[in-house]
mmCIF file of the N, C-alpha and C atoms, coordinates in Angstrom:
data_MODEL
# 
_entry.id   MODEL 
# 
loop_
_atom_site.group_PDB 
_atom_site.id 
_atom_site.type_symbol 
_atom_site.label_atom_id 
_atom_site.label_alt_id 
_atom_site.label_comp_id 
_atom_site.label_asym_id 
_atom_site.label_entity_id 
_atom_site.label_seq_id 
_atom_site.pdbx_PDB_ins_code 
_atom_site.Cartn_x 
_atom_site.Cartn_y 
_atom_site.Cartn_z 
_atom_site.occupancy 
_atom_site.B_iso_or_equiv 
_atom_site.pdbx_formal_charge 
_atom_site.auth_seq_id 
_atom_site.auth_comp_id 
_atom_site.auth_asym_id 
_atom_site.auth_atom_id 
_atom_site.pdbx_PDB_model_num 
ATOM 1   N N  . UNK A 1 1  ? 0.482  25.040 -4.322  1.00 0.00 ? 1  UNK A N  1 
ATOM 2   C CA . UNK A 1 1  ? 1.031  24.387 -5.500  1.00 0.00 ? 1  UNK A CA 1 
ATOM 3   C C  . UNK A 1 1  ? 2.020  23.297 -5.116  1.00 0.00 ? 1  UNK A C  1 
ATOM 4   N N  . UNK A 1 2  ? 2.607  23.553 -4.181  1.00 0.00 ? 2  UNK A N  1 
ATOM 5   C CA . UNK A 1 2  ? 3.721  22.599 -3.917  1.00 0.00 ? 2  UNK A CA 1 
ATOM 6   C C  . UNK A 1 2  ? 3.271  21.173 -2.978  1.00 0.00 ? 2  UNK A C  1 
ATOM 7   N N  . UNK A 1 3  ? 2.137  21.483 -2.657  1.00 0.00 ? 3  UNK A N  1 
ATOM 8   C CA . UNK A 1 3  ? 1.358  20.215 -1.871  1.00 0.00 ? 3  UNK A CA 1 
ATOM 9   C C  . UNK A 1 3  ? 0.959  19.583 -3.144  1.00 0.00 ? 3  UNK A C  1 
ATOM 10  N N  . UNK A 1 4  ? 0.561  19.992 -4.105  1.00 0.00 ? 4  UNK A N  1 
ATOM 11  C CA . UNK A 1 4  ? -0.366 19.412 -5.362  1.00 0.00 ? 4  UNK A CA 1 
ATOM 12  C C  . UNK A 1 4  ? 0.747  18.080 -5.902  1.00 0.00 ? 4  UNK A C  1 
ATOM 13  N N  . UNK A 1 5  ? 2.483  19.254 -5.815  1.00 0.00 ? 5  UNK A N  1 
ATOM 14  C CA . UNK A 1 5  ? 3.436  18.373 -6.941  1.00 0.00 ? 5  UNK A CA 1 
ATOM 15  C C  . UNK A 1 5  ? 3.965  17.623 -5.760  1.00 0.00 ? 5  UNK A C  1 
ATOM 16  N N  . UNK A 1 6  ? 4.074  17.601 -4.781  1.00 0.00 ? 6  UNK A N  1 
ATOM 17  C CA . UNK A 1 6  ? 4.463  16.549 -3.815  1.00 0.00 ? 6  UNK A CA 1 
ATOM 18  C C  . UNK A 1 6  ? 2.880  15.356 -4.109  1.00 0.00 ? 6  UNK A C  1 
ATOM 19  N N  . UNK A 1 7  ? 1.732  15.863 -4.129  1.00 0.00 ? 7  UNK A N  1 
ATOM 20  C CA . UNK A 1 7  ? 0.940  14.910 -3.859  1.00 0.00 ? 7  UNK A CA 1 
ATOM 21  C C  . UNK A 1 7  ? 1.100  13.617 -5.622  1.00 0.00 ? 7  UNK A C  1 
ATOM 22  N N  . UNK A 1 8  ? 0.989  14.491 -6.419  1.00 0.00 ? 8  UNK A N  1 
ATOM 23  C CA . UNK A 1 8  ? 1.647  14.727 -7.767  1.00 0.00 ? 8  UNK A CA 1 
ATOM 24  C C  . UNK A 1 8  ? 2.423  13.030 -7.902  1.00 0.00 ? 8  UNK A C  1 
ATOM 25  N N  . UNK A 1 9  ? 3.652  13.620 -7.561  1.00 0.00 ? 9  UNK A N  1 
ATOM 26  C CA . UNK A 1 9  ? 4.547  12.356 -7.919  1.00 0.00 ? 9  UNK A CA 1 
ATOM 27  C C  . UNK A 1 9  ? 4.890  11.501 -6.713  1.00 0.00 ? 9  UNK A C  1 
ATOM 28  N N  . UNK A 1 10 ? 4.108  11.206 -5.296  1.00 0.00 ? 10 UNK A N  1 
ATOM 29  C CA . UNK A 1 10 ? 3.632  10.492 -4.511  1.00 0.00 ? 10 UNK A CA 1 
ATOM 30  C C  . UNK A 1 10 ? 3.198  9.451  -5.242  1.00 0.00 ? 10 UNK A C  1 
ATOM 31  N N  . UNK A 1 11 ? 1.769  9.746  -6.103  1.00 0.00 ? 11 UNK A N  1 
ATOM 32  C CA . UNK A 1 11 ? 0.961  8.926  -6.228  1.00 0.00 ? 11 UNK A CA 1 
ATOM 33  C C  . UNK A 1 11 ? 1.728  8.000  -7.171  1.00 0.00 ? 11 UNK A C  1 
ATOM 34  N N  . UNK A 1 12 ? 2.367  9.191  -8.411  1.00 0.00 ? 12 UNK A N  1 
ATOM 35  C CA . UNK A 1 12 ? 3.240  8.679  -9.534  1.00 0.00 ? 12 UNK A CA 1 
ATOM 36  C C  . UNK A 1 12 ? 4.359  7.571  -8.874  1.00 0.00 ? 12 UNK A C  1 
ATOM 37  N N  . UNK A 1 13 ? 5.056  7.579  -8.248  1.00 0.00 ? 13 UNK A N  1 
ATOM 38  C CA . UNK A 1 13 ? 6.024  6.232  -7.900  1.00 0.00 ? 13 UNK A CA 1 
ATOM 39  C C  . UNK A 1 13 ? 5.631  5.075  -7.009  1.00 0.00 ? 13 UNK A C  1 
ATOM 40  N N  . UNK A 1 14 ? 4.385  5.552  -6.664  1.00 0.00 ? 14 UNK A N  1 
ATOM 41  C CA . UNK A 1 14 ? 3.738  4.269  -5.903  1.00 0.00 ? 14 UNK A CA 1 
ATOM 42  C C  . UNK A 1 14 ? 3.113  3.326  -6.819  1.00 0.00 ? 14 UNK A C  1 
ATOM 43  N N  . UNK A 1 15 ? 2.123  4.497  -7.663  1.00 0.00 ? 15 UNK A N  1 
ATOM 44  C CA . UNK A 1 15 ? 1.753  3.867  -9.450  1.00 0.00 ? 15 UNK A CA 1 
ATOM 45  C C  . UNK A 1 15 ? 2.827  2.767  -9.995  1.00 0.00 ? 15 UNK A C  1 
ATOM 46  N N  . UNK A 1 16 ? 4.016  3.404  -10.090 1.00 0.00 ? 16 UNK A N  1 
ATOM 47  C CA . UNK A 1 16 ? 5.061  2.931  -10.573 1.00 0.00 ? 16 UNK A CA 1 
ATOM 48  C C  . UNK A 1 16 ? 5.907  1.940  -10.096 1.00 0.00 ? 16 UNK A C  1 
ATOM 49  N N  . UNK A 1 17 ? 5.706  2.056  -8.453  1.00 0.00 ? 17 UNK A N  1 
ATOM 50  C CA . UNK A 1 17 ? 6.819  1.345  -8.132  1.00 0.00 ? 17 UNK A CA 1 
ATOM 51  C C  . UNK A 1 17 ? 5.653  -0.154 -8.156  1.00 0.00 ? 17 UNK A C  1 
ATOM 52  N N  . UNK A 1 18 ? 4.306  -0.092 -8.014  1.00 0.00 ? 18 UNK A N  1 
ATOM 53  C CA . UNK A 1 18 ? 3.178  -1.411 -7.843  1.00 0.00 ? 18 UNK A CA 1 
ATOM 54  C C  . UNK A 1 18 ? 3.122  -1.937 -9.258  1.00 0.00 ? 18 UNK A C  1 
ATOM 55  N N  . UNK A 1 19 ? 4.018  -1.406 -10.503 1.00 0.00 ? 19 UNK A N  1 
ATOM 56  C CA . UNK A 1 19 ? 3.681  -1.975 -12.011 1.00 0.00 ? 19 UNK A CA 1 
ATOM 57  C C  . UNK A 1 19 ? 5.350  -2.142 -11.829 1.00 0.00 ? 19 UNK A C  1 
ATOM 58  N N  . UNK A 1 20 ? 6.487  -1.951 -10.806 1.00 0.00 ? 20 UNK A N  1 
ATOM 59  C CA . UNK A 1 20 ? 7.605  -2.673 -10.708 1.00 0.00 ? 20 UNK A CA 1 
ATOM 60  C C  . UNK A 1 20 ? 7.765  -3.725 -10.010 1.00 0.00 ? 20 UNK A C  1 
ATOM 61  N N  . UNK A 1 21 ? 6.496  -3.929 -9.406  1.00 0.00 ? 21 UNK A N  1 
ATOM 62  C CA . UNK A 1 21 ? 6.542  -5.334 -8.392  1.00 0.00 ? 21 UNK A CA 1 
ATOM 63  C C  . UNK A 1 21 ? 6.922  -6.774 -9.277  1.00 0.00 ? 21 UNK A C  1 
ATOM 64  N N  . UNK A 1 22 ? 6.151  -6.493 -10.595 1.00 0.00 ? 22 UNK A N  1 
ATOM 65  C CA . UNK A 1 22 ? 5.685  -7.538 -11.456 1.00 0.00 ? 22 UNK A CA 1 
ATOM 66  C C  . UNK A 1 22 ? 6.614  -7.684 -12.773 1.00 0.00 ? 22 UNK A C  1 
ATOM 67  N N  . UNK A 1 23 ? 7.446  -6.251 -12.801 1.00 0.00 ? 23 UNK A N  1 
ATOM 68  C CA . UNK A 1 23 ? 7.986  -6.330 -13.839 1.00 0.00 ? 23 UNK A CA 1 
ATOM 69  C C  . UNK A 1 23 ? 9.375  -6.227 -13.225 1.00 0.00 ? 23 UNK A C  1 
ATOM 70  N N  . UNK A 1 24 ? 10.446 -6.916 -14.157 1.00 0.00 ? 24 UNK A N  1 
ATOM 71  C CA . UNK A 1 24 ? 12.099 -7.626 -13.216 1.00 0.00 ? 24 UNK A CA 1 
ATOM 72  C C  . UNK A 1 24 ? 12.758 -6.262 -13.453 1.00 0.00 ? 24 UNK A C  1 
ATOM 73  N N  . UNK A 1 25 ? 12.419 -5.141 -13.914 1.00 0.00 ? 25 UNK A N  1 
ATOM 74  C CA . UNK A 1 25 ? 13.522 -4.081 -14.936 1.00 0.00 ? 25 UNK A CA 1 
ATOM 75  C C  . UNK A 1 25 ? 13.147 -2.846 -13.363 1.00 0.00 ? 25 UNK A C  1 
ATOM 76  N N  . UNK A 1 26 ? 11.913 -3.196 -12.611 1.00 0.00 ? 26 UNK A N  1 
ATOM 77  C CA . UNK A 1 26 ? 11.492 -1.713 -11.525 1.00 0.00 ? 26 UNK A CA 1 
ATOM 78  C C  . UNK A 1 26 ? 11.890 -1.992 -10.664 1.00 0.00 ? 26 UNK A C  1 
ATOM 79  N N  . UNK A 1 27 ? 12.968 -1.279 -9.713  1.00 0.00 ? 27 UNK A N  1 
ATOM 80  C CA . UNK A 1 27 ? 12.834 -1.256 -8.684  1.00 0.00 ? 27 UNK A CA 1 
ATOM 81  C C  . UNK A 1 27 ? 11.452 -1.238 -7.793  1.00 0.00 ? 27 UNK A C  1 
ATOM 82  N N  . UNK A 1 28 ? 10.445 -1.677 -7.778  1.00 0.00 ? 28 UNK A N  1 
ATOM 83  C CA . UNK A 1 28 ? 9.205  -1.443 -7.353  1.00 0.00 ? 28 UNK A CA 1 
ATOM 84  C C  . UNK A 1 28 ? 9.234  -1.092 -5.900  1.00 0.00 ? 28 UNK A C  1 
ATOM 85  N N  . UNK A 1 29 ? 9.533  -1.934 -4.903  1.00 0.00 ? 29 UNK A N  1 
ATOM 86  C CA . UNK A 1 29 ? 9.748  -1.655 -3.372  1.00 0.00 ? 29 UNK A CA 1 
ATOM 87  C C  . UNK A 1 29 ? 10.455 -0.067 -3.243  1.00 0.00 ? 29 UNK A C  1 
ATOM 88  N N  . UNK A 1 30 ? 11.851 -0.200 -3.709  1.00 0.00 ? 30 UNK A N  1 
ATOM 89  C CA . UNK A 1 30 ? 11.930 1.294  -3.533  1.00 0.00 ? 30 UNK A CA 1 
ATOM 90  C C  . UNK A 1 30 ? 11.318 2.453  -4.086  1.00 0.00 ? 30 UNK A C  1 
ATOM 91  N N  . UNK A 1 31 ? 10.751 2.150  -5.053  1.00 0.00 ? 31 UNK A N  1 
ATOM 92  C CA . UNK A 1 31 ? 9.823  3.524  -5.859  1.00 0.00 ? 31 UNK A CA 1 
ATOM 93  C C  . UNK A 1 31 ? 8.187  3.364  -4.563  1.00 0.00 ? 31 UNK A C  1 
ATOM 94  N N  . UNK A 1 32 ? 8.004  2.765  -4.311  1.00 0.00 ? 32 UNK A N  1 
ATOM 95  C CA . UNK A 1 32 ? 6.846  2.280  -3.319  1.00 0.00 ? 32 UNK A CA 1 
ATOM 96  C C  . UNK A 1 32 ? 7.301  3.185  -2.194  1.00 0.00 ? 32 UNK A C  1 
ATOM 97  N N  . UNK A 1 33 ? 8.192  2.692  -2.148  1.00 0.00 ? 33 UNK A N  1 
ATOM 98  C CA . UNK A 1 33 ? 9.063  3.796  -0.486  1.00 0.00 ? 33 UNK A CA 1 
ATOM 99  C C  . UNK A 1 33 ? 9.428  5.086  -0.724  1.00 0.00 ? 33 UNK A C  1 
ATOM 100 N N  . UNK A 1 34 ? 9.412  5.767  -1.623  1.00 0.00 ? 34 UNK A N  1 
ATOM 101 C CA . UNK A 1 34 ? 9.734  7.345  -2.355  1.00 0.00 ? 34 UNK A CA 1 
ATOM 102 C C  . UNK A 1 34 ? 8.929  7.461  -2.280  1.00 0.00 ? 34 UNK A C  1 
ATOM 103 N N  . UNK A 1 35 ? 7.313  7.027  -3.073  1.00 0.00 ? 35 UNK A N  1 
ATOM 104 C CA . UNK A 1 35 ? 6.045  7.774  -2.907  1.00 0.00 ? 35 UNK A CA 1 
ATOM 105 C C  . UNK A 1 35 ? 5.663  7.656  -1.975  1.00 0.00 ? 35 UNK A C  1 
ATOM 106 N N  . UNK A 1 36 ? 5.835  6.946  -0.478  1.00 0.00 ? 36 UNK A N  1 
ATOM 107 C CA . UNK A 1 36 ? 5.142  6.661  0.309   1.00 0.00 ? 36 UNK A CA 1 
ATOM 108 C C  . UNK A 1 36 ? 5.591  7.726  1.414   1.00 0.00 ? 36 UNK A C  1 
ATOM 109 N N  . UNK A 1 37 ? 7.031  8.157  1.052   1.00 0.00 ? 37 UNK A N  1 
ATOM 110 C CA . UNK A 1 37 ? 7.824  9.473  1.981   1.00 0.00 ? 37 UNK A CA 1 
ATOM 111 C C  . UNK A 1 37 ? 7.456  10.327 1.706   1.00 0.00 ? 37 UNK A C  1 
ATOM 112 N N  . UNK A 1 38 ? 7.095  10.440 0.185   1.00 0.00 ? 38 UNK A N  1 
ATOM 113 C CA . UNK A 1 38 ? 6.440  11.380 -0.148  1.00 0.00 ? 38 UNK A CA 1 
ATOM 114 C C  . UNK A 1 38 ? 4.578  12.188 0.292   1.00 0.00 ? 38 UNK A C  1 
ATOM 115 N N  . UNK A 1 39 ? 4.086  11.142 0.234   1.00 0.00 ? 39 UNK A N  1 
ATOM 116 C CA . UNK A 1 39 ? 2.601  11.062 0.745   1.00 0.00 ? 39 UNK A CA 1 
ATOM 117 C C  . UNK A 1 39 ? 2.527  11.151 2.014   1.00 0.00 ? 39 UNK A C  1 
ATOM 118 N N  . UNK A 1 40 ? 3.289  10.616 3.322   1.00 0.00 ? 40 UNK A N  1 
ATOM 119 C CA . UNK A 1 40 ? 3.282  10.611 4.230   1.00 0.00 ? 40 UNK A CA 1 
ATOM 120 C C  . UNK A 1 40 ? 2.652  11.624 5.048   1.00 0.00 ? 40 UNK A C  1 
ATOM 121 N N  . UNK A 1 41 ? 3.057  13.118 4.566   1.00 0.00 ? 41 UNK A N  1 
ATOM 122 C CA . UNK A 1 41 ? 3.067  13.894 5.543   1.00 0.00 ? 41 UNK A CA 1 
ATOM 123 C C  . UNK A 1 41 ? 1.326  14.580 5.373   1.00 0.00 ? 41 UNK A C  1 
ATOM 124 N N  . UNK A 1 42 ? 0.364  13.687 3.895   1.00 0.00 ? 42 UNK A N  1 
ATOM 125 C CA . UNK A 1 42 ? -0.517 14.806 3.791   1.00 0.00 ? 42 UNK A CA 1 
ATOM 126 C C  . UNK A 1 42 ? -1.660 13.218 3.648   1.00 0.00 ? 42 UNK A C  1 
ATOM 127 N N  . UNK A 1 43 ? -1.042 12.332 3.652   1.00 0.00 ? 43 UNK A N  1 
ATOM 128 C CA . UNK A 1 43 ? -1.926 10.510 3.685   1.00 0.00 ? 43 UNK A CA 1 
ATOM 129 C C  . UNK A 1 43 ? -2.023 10.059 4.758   1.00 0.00 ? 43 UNK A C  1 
ATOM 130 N N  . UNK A 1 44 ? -2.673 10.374 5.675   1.00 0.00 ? 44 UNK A N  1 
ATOM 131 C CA . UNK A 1 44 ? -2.629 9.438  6.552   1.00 0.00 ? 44 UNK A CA 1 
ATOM 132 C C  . UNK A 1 44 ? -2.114 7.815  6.597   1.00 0.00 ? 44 UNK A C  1 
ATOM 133 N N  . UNK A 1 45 ? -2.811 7.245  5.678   1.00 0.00 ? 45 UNK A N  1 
ATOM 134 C CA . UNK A 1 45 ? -2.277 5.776  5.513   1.00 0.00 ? 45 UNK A CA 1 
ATOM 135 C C  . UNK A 1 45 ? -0.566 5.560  5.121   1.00 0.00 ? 45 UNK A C  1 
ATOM 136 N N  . UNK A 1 46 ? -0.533 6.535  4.499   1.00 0.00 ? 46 UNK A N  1 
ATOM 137 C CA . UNK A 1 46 ? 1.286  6.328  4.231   1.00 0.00 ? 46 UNK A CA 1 
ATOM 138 C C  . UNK A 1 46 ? 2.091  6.985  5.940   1.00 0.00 ? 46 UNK A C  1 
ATOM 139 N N  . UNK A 1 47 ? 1.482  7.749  6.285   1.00 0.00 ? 47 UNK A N  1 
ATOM 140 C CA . UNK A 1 47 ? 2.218  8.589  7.426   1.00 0.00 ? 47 UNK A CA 1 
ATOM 141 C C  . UNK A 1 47 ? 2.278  7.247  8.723   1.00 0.00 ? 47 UNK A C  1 
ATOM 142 N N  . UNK A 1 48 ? 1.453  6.379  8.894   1.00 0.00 ? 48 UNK A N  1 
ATOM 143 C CA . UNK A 1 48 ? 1.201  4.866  9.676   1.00 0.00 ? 48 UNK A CA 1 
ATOM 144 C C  . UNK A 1 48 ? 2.468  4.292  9.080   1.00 0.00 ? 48 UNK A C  1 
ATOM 145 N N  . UNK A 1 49 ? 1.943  4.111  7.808   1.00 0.00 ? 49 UNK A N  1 
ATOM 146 C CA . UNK A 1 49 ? 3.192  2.856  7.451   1.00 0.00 ? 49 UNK A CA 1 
ATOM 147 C C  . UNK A 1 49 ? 4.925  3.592  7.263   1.00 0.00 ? 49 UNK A C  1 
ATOM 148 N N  . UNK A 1 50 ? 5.013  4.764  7.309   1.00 0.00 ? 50 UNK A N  1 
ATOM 149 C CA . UNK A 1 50 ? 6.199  4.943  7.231   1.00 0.00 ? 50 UNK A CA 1 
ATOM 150 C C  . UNK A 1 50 ? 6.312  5.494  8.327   1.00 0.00 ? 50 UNK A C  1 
ATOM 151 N N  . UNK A 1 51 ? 5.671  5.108  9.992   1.00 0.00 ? 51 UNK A N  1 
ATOM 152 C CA . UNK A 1 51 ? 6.113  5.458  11.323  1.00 0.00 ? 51 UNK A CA 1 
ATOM 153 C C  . UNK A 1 51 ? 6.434  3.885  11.314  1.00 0.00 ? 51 UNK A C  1 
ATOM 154 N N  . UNK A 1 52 ? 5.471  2.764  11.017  1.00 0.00 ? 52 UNK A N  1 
ATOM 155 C CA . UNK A 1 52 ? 5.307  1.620  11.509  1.00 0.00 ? 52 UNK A CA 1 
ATOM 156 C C  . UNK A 1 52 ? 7.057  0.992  10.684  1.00 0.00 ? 52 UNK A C  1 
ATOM 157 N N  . UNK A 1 53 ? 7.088  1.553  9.470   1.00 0.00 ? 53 UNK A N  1 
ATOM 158 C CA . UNK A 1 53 ? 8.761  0.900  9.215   1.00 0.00 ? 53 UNK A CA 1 
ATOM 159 C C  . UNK A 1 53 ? 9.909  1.697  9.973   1.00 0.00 ? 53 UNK A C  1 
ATOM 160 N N  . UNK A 1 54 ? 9.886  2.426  10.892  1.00 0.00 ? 54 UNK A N  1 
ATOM 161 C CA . UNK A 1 54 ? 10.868 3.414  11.420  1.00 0.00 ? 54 UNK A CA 1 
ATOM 162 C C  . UNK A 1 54 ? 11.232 2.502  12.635  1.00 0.00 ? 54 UNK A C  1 
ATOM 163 N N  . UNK A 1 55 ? 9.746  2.351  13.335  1.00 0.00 ? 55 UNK A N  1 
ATOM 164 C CA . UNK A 1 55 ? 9.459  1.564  14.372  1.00 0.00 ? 55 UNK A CA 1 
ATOM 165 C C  . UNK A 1 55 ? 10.633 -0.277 14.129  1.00 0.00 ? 55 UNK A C  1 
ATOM 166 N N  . UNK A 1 56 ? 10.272 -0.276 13.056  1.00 0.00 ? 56 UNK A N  1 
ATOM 167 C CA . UNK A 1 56 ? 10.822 -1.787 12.995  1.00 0.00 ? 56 UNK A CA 1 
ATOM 168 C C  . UNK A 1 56 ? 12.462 -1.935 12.917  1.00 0.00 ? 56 UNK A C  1 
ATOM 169 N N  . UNK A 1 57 ? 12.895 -0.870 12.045  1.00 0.00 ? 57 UNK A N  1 
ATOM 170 C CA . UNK A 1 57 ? 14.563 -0.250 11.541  1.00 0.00 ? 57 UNK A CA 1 
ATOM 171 C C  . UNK A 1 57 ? 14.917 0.640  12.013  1.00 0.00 ? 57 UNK A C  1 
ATOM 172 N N  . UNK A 1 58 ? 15.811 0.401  13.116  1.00 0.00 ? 58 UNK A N  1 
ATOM 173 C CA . UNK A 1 58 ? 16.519 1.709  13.407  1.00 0.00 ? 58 UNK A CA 1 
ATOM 174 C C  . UNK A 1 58 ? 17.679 1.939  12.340  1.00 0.00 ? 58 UNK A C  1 
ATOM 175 N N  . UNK A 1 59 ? 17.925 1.413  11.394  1.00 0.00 ? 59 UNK A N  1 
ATOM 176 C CA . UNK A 1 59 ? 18.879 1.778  10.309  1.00 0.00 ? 59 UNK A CA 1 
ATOM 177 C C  . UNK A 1 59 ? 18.018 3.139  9.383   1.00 0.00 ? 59 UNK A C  1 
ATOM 178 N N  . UNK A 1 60 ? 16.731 2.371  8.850   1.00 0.00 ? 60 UNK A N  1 
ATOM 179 C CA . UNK A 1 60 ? 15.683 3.444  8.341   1.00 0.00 ? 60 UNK A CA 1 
ATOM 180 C C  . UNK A 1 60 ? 15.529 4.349  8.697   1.00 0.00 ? 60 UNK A C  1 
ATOM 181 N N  . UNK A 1 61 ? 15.334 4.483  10.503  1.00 0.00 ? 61 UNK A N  1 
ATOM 182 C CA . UNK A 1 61 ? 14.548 5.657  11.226  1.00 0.00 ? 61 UNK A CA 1 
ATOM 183 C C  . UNK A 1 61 ? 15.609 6.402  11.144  1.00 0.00 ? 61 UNK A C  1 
ATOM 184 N N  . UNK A 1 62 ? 17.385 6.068  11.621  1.00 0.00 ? 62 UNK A N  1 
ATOM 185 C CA . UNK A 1 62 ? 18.218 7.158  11.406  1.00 0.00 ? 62 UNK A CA 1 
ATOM 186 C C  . UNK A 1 62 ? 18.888 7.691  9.792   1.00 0.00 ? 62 UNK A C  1 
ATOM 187 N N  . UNK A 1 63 ? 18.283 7.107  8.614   1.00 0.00 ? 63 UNK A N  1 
ATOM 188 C CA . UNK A 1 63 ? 18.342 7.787  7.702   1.00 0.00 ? 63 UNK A CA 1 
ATOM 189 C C  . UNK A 1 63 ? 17.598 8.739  7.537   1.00 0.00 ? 63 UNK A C  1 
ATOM 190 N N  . UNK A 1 64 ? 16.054 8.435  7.888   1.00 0.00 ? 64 UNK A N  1 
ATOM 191 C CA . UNK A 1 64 ? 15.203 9.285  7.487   1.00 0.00 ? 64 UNK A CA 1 
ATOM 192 C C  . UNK A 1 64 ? 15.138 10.618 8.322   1.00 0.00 ? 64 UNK A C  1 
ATOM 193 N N  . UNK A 1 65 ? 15.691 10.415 9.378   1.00 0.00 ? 65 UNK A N  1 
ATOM 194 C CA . UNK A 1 65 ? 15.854 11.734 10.070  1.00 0.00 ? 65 UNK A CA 1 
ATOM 195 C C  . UNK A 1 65 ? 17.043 12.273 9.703   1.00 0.00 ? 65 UNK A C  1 
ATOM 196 N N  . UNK A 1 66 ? 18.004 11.920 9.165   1.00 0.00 ? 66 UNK A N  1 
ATOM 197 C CA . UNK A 1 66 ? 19.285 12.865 8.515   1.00 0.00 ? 66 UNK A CA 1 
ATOM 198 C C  . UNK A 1 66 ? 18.505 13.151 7.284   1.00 0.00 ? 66 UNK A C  1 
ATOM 199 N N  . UNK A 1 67 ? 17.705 12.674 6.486   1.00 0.00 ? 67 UNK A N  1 
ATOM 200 C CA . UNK A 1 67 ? 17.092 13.421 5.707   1.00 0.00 ? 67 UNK A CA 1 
ATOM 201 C C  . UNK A 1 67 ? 16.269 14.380 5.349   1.00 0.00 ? 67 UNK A C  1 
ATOM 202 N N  . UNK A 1 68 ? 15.451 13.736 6.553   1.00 0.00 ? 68 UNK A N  1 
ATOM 203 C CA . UNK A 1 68 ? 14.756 15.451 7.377   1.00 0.00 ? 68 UNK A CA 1 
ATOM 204 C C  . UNK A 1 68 ? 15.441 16.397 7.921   1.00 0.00 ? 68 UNK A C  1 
ATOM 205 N N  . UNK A 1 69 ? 16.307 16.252 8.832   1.00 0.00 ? 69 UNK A N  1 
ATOM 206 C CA . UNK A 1 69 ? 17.370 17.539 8.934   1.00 0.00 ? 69 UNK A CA 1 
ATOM 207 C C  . UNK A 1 69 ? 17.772 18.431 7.601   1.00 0.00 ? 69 UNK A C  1 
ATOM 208 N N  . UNK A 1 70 ? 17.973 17.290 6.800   1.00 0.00 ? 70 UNK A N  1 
ATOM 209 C CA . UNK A 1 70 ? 18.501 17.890 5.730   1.00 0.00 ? 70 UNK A CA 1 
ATOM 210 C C  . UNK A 1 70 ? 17.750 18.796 4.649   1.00 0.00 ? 70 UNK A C  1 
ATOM 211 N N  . UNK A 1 71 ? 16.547 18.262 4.514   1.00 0.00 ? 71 UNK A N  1 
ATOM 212 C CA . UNK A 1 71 ? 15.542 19.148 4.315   1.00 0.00 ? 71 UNK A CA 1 
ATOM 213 C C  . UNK A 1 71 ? 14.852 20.431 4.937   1.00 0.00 ? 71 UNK A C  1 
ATOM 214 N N  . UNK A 1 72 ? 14.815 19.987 6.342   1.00 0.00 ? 72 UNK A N  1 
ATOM 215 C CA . UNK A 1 72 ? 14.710 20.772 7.114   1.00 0.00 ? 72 UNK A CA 1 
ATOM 216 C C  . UNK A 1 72 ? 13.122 20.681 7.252   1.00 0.00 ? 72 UNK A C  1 
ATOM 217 N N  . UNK A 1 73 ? 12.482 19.622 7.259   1.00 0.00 ? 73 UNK A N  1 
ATOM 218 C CA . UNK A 1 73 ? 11.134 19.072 7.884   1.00 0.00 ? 73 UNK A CA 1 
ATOM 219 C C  . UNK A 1 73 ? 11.311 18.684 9.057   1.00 0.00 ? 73 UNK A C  1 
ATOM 220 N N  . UNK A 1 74 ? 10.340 18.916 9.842   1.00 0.00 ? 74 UNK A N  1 
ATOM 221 C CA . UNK A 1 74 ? 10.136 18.458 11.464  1.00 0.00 ? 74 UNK A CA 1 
ATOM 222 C C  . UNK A 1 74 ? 9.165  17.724 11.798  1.00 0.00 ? 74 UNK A C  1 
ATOM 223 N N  . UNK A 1 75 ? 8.974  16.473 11.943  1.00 0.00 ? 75 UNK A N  1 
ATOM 224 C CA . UNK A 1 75 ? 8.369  15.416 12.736  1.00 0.00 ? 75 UNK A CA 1 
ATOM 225 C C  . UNK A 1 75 ? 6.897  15.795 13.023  1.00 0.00 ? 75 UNK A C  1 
ATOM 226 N N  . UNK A 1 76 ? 6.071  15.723 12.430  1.00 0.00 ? 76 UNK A N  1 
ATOM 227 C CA . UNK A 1 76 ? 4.506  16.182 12.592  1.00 0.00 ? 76 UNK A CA 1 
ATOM 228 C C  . UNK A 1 76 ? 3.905  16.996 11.944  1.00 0.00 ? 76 UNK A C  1 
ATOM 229 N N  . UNK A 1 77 ? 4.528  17.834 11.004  1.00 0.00 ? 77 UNK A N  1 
ATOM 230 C CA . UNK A 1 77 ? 4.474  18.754 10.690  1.00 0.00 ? 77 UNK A CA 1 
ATOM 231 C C  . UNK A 1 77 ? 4.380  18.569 9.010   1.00 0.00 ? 77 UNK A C  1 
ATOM 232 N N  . UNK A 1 78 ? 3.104  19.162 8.390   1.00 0.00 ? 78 UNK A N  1 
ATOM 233 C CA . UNK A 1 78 ? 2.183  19.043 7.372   1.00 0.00 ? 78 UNK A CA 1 
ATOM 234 C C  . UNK A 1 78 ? 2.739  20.271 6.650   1.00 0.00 ? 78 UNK A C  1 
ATOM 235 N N  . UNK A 1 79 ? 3.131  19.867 5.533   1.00 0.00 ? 79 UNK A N  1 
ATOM 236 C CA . UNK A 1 79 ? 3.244  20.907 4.577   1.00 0.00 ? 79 UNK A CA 1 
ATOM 237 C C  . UNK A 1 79 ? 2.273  21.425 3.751   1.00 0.00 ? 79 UNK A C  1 
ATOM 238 N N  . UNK A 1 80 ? 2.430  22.638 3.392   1.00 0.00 ? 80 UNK A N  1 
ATOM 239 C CA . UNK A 1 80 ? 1.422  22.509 2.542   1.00 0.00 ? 80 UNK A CA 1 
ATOM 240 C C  . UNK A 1 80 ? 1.727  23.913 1.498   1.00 0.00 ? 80 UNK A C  1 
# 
């Protein structure tokens, strides 16, 4: 169940954040980047692009790993 509502509202803020690209009121980029953290771990295509922006930002890469600590997810590792 909990893979479903992660997969769930993945899709929902990517939906959302690609109908905020166009409209001035959405954050679109960051709702794009929530579903895409979100999808990551079970999308292949999101799990690329959110190694390939880690790769580019080390500001990013060390948030996202205090956020994984904080969650308590580990680096490869598929929830489900």
């Amino acid at each position: 169940m909990g893979k479903l509502i992660r997969l769930g509202f993945g899709w929902l803020f990517v939906g959302v954040g690609v109908v905020g690209l166009v409209m001035p009121v959405l954050q679109g980029w960051l709702l794009i980047g929530i579903g895409s953290m979100l999808l990551a771990p079970e999308v292949p295509f999101f799990a690329r692009l959110v190694a390939r922006v880690e790769r580019r930002s080390p500001r990013i890469r060390r948030f996202l790993a205090g956020l994984r600590r904080r969650l308590g997810h580990r680096p490869g590792e598929s929830r489900s």
